[in-house]
PDB file of N, CA, C and O in Angstrom:
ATOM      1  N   UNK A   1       0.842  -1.173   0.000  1.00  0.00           N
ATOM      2  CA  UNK A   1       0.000   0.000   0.000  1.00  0.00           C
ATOM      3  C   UNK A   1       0.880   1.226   0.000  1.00  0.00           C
ATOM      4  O   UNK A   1       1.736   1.419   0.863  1.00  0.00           O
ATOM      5  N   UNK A   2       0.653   1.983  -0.928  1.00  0.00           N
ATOM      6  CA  UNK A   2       1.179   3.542  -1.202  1.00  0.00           C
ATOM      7  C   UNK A   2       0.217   4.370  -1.140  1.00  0.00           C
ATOM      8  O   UNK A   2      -0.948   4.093  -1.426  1.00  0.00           O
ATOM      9  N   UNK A   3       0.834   6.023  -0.564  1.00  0.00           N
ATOM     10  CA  UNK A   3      -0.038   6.713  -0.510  1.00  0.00           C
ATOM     11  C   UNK A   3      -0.110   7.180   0.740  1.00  0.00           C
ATOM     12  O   UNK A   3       0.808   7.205   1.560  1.00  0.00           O
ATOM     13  N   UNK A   4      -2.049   7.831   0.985  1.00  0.00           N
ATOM     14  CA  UNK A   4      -1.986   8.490   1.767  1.00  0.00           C
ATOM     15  C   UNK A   4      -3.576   7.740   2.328  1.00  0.00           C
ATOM     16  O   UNK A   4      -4.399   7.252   1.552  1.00  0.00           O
ATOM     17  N   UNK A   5      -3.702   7.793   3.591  1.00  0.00           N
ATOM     18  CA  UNK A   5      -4.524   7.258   4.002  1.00  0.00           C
ATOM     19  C   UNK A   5      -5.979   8.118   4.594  1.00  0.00           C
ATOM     20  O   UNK A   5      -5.865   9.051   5.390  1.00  0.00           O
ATOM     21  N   UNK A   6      -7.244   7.676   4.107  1.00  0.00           N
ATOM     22  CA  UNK A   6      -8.487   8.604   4.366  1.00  0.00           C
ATOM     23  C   UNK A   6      -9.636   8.408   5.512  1.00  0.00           C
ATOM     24  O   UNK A   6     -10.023   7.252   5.688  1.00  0.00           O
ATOM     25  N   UNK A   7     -10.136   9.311   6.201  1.00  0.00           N
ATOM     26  CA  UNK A   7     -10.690   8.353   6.773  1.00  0.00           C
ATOM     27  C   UNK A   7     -12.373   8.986   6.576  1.00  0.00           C
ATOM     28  O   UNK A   7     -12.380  10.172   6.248  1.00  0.00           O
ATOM     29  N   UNK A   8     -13.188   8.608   6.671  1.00  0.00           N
ATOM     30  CA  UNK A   8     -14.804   9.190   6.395  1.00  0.00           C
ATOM     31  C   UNK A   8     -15.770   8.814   7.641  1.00  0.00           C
ATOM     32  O   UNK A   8     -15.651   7.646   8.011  1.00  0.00           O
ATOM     33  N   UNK A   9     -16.540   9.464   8.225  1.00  0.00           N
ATOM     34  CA  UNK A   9     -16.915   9.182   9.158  1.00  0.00           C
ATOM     35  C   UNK A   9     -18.267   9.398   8.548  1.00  0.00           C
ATOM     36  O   UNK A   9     -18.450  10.456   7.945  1.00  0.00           O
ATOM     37  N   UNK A  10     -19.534   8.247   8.659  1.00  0.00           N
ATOM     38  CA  UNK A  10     -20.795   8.637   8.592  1.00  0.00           C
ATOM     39  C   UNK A  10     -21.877   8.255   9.665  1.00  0.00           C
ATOM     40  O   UNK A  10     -22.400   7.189   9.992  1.00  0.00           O
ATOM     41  N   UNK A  11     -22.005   9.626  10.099  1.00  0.00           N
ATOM     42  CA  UNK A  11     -22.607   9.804  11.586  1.00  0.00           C
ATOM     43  C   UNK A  11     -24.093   9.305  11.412  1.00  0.00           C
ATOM     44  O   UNK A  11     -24.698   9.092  12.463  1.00  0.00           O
ATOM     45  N   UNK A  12     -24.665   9.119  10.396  1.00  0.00           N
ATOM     46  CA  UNK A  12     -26.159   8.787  10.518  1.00  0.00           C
ATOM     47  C   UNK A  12     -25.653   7.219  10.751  1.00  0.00           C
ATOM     48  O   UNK A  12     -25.969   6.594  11.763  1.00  0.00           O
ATOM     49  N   UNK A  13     -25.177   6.897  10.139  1.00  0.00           N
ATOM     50  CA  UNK A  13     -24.730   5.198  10.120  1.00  0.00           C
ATOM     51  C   UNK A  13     -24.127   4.363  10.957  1.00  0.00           C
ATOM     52  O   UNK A  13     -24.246   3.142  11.060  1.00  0.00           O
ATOM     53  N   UNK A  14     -22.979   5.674  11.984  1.00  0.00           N
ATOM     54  CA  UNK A  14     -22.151   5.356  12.861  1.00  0.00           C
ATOM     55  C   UNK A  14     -20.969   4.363  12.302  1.00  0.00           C
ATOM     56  O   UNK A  14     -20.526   3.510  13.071  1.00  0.00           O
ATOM     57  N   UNK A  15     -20.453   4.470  10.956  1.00  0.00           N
ATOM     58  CA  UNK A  15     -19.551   3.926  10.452  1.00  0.00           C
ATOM     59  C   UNK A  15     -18.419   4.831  10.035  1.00  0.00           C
ATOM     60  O   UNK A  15     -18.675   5.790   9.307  1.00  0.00           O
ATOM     61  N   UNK A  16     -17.100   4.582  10.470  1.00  0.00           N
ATOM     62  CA  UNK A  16     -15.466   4.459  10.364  1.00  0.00           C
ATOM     63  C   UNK A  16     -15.265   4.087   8.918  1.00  0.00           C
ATOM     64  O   UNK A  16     -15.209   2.885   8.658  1.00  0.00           O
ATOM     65  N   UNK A  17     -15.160   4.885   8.034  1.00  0.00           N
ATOM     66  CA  UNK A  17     -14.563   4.154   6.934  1.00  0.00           C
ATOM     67  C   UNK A  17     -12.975   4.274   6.577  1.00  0.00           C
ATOM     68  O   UNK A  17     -12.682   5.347   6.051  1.00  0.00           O
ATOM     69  N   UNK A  18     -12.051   3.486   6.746  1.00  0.00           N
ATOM     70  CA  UNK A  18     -10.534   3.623   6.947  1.00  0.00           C
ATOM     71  C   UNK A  18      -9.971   3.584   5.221  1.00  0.00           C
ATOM     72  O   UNK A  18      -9.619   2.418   5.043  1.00  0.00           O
ATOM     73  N   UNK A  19      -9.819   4.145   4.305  1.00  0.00           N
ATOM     74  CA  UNK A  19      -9.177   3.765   3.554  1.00  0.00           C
ATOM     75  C   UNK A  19      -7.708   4.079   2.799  1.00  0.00           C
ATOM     76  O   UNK A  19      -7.256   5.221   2.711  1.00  0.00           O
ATOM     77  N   UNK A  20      -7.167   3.123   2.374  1.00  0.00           N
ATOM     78  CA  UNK A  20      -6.009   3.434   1.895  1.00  0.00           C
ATOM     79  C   UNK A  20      -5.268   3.516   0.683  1.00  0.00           C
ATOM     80  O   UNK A  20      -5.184   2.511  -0.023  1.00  0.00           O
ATOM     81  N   UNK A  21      -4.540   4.933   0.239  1.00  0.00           N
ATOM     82  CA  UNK A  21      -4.577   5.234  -0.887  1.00  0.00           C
ATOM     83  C   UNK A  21      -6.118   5.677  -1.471  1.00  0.00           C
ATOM     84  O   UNK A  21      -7.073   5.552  -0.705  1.00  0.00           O
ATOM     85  N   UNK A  22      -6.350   6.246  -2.980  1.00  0.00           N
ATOM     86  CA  UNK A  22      -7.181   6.361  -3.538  1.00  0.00           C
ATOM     87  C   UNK A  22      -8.344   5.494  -3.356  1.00  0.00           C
ATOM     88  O   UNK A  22      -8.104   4.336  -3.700  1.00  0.00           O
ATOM     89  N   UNK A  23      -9.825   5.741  -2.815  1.00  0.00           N
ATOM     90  CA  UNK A  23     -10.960   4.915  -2.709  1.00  0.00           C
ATOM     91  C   UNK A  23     -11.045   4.090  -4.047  1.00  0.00           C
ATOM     92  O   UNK A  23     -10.471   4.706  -4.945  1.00  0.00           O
ATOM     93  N   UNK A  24     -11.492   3.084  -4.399  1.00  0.00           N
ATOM     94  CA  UNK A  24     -11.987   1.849  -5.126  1.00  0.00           C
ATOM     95  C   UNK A  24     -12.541   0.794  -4.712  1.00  0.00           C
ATOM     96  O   UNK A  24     -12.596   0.472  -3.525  1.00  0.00           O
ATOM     97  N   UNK A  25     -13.108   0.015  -5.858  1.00  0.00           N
ATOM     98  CA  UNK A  25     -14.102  -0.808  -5.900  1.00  0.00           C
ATOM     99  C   UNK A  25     -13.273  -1.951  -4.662  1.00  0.00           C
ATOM    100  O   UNK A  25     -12.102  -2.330  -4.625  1.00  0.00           O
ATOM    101  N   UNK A  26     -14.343  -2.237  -3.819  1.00  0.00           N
ATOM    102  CA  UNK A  26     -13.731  -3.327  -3.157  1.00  0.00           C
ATOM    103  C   UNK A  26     -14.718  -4.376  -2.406  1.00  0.00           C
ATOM    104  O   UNK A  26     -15.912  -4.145  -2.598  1.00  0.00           O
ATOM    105  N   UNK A  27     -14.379  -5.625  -1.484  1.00  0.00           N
ATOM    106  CA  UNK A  27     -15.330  -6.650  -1.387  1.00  0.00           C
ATOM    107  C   UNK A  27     -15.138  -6.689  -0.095  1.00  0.00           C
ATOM    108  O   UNK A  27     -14.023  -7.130   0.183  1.00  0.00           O
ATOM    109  N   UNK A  28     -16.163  -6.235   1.340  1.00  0.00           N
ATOM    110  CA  UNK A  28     -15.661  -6.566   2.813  1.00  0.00           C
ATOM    111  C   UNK A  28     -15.807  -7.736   2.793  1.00  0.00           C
ATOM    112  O   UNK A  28     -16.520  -8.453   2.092  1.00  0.00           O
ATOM    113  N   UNK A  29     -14.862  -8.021   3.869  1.00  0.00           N
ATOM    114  CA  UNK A  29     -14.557  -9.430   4.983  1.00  0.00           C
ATOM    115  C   UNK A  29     -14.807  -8.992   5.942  1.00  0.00           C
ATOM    116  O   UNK A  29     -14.382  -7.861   6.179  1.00  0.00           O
ATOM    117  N   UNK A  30     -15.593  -9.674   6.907  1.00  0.00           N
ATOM    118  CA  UNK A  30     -15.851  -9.325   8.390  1.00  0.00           C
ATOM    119  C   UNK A  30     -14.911 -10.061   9.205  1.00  0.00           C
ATOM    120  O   UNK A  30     -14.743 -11.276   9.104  1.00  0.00           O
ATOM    121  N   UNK A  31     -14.193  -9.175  10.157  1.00  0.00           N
ATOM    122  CA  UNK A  31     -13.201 -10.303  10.549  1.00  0.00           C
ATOM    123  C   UNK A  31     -13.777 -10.149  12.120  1.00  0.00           C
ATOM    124  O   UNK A  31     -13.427 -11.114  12.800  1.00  0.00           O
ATOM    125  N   UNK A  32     -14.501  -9.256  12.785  1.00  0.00           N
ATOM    126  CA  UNK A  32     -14.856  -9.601  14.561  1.00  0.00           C
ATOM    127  C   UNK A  32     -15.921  -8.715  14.903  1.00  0.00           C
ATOM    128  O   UNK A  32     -15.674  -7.676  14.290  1.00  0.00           O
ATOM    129  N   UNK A  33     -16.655  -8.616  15.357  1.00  0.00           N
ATOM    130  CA  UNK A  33     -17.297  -7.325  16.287  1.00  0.00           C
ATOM    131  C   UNK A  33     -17.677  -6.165  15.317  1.00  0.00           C
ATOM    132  O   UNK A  33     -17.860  -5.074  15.858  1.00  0.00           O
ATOM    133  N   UNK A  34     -17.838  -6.246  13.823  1.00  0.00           N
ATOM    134  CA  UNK A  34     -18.250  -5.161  13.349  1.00  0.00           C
ATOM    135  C   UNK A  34     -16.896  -4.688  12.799  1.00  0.00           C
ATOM    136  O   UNK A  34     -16.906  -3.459  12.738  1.00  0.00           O
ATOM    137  N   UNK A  35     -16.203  -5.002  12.547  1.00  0.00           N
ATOM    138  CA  UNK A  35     -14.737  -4.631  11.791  1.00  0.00           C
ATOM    139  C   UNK A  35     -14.689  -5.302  11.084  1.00  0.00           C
ATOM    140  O   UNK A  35     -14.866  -6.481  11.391  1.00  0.00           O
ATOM    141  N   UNK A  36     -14.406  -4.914   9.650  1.00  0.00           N
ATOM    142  CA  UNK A  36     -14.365  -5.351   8.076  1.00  0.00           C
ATOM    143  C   UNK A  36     -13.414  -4.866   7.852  1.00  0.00           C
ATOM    144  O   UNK A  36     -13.133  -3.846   8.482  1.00  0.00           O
ATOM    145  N   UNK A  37     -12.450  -5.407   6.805  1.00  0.00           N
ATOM    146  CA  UNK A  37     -11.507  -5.304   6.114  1.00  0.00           C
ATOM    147  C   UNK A  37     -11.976  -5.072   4.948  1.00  0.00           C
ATOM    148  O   UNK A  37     -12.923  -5.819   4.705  1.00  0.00           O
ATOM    149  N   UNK A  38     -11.567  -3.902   3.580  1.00  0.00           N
ATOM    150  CA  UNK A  38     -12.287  -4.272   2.613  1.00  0.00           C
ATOM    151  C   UNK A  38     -11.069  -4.563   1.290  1.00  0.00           C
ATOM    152  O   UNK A  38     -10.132  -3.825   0.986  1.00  0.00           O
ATOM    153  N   UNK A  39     -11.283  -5.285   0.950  1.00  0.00           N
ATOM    154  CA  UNK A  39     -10.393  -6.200  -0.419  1.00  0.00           C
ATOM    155  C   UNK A  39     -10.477  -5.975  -1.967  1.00  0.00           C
ATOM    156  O   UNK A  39     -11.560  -6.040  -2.549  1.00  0.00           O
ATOM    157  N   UNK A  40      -9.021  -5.643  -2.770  1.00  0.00           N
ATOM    158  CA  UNK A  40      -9.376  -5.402  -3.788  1.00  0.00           C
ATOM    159  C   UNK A  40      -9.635  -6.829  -4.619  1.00  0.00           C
ATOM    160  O   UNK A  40      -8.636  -7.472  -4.940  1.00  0.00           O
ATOM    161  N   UNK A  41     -10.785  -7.267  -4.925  1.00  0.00           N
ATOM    162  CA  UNK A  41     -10.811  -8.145  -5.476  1.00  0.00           C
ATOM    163  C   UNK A  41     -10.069  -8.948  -6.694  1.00  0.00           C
ATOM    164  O   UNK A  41      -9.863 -10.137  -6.935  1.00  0.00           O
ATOM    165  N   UNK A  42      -9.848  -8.029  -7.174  1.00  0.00           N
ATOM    166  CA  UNK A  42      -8.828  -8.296  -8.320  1.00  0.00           C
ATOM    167  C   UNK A  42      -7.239  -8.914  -8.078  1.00  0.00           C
ATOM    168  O   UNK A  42      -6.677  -9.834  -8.672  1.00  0.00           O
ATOM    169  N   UNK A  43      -6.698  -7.948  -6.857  1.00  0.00           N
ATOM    170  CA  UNK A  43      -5.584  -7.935  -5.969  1.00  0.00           C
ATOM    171  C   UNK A  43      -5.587  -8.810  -5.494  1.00  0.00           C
ATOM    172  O   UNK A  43      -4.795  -9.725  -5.720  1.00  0.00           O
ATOM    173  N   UNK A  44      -6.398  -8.818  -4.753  1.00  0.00           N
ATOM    174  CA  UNK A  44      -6.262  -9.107  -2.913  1.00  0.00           C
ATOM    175  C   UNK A  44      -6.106  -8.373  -1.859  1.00  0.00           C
ATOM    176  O   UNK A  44      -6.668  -8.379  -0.764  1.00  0.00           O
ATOM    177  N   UNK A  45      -4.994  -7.519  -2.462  1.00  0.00           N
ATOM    178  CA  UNK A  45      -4.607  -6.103  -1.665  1.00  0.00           C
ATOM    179  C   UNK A  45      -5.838  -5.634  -0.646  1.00  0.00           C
ATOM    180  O   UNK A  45      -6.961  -5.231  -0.945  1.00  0.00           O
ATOM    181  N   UNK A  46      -5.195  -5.842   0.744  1.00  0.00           N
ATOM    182  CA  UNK A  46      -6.208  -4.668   1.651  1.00  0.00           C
ATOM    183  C   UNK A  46      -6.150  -2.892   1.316  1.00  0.00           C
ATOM    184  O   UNK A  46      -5.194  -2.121   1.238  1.00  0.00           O
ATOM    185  N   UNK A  47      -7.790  -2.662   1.154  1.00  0.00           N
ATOM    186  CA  UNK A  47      -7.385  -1.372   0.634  1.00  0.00           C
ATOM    187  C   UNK A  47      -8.344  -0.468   1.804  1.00  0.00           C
ATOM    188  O   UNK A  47      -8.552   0.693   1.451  1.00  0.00           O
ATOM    189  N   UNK A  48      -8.755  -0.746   2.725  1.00  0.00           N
ATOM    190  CA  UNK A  48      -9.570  -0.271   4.104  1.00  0.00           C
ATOM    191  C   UNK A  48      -9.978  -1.299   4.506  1.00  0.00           C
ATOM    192  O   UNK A  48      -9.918  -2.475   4.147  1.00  0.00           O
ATOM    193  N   UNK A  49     -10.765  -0.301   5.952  1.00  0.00           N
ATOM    194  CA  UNK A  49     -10.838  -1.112   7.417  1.00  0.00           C
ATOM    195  C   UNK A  49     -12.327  -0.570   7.314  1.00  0.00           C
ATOM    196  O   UNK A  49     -12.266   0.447   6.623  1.00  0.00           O
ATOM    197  N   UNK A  50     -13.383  -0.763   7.626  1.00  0.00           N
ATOM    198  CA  UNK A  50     -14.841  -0.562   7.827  1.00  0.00           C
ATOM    199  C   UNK A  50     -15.289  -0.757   9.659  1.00  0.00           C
ATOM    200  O   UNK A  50     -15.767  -1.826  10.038  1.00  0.00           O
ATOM    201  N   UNK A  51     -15.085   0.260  10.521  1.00  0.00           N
ATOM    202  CA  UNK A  51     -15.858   0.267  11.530  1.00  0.00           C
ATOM    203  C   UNK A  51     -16.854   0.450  11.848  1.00  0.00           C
ATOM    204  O   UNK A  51     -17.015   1.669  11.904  1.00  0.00           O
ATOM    205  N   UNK A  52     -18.104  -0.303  12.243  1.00  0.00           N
ATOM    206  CA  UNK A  52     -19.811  -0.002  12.332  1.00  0.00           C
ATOM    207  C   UNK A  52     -19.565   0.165  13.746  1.00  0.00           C
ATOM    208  O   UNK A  52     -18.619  -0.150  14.468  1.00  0.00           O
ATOM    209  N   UNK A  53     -20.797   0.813  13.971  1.00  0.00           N
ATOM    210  CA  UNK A  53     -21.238   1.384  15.932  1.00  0.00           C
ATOM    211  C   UNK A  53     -19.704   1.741  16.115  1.00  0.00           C
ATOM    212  O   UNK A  53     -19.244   1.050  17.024  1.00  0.00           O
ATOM    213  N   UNK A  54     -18.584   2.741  15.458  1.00  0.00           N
ATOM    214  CA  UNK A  54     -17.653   3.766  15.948  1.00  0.00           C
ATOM    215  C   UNK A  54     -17.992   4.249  16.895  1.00  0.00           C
ATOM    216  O   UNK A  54     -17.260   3.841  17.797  1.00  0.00           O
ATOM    217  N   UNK A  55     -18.847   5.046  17.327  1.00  0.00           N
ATOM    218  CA  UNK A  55     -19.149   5.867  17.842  1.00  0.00           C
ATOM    219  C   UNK A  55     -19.892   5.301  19.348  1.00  0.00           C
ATOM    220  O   UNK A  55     -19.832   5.919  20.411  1.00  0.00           O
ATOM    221  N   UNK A  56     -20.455   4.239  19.178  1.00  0.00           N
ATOM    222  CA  UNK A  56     -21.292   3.543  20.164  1.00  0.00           C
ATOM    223  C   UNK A  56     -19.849   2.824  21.189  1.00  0.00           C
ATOM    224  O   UNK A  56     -19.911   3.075  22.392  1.00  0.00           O
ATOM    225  N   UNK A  57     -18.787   2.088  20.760  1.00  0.00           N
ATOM    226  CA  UNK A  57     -17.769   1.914  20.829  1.00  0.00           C
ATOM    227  C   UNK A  57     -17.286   2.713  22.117  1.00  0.00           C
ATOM    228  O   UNK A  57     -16.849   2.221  23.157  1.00  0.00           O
ATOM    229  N   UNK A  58     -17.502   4.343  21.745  1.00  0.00           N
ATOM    230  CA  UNK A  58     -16.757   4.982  22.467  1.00  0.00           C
ATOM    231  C   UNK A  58     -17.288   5.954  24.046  1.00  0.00           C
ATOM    232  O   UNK A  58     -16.743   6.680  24.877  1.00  0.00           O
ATOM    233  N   UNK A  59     -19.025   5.259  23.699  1.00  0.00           N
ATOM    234  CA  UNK A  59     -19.787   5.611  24.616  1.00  0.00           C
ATOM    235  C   UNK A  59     -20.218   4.483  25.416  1.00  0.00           C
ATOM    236  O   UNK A  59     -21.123   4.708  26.219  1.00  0.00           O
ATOM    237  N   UNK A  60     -19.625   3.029  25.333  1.00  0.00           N
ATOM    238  CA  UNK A  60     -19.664   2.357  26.013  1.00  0.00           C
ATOM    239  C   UNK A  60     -18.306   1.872  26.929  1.00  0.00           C
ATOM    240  O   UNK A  60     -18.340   1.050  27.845  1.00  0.00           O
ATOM    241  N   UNK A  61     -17.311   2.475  26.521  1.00  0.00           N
ATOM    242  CA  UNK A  61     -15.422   2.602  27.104  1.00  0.00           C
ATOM    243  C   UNK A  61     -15.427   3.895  27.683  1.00  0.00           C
ATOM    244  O   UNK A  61     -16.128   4.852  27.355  1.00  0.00           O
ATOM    245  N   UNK A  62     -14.475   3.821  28.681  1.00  0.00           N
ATOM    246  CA  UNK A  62     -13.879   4.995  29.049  1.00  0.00           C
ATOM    247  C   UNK A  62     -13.265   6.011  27.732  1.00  0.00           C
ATOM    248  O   UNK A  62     -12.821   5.578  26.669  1.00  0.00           O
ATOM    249  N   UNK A  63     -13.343   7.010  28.006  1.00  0.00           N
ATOM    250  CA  UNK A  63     -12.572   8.055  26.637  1.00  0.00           C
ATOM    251  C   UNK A  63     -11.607   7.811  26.733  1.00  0.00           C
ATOM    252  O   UNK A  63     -10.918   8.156  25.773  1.00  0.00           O
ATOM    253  N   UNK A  64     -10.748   6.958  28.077  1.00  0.00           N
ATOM    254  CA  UNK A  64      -9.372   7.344  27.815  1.00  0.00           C
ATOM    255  C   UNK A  64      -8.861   5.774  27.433  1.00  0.00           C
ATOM    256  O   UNK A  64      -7.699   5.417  27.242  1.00  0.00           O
ATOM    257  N   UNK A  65      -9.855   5.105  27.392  1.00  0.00           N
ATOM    258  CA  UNK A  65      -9.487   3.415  26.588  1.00  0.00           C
ATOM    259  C   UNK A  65      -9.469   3.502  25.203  1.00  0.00           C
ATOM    260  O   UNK A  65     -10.106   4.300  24.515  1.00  0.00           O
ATOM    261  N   UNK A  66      -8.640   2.567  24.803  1.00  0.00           N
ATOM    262  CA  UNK A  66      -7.989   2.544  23.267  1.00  0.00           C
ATOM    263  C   UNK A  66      -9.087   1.298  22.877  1.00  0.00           C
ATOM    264  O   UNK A  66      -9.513   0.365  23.558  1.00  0.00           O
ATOM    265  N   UNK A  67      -9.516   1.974  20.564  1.00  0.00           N
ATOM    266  CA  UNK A  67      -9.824   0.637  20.631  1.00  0.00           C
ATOM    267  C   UNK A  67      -9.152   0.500  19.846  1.00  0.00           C
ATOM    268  O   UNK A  67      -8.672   1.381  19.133  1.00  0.00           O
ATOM    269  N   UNK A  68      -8.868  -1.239  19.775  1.00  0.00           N
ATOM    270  CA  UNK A  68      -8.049  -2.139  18.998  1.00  0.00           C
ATOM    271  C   UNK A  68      -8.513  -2.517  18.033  1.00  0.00           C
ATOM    272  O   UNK A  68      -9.729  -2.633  17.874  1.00  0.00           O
ATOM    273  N   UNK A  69      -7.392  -2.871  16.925  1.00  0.00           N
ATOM    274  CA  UNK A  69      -8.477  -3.164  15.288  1.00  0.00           C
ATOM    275  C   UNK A  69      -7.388  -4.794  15.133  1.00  0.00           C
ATOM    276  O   UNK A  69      -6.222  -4.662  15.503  1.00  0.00           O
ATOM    277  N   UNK A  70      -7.591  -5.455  14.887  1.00  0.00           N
ATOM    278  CA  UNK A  70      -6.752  -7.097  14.546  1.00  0.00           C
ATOM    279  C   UNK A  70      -6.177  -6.616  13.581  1.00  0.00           C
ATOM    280  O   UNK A  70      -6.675  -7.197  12.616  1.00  0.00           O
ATOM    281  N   UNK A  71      -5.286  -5.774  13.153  1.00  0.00           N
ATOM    282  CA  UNK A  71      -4.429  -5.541  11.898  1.00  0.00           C
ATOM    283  C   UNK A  71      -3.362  -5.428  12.562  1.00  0.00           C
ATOM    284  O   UNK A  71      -3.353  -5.018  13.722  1.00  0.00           O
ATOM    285  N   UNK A  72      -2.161  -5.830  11.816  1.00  0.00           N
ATOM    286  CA  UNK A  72      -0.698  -5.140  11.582  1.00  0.00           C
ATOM    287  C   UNK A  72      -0.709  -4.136  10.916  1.00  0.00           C
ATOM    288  O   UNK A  72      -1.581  -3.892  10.082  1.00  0.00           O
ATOM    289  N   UNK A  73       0.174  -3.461  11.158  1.00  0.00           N
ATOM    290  CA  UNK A  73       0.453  -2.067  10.182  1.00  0.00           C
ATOM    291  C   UNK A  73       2.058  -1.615   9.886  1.00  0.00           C
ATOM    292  O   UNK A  73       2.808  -1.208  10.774  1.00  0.00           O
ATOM    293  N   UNK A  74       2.414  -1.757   8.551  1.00  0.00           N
ATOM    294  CA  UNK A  74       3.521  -1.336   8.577  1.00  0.00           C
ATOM    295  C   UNK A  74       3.924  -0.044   7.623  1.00  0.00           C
ATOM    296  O   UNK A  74       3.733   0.042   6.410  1.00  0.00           O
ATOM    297  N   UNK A  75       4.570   1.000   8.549  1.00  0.00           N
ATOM    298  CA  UNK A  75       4.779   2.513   7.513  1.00  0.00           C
ATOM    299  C   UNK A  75       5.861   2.338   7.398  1.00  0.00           C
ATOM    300  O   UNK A  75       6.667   1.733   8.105  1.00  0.00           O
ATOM    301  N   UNK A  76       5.972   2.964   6.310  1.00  0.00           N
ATOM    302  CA  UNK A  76       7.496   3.202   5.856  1.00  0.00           C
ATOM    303  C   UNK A  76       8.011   5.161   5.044  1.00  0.00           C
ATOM    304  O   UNK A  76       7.064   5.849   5.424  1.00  0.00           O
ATOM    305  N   UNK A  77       8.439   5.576   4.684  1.00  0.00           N
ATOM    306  CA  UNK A  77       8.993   6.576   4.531  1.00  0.00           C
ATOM    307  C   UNK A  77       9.762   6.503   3.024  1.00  0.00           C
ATOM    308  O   UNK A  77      10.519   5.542   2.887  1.00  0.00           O
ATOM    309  N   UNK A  78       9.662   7.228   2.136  1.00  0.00           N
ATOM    310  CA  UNK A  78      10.199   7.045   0.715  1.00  0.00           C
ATOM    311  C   UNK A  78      11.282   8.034   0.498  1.00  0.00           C
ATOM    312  O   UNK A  78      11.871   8.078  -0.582  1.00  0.00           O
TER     313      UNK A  78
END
C-alpha cells in the first residue's frame, strides 16, 4: 500500500470508513465485532478497514481506553 490514508466518518450510520490510498471498488470481509476489512478483489490487496457502531464503541469505554483493530500495520517513509 502507497499513498496516503483517508478516513470518512458517517454519523447517521455510525460507520469508520478507513481507507487506503485512492478509494476503489472493493469486497468486505468481516473479521470480529463489526470490523471489516475491505479487499481489492482483483488484488487481494487490503485497501480499508470498515468500523460499524464507531461511535457507540466509544460511549460504552472509558474516553481514555484505546480501541483495537486485529491488523498489523507497517509505515514506511520514501
Amino acid at each position: 500500500m502507497e499513498g496516503k490514508i483517508n478516513f470518512f466518518f458517517d454519523e447517521e450510520g455510525d460507520v469508520l470508513d478507513i481507507t487506503f490510498g485512492e478509494p476503489r471498488n472493493a469486497v468486505a470481509k468481516e473479521l470480529k465485532n463489526d470490523i471489516a476489512i475491505r479487499v481489492d478483489p482483483k488484488t487481494g490487496e487490503i485497501v480499508g478497514i470498515v468500523i460499524l457502531n464507531f461511535m457507540r464503541r466509544f460511549r460504552l469505554k472509558k474516553k481514555t481506553e484505546k480501541i483495537e483493530l486485529p491488523v498489523k500495520v507497517t509505515i514506511t517513509t520514501s
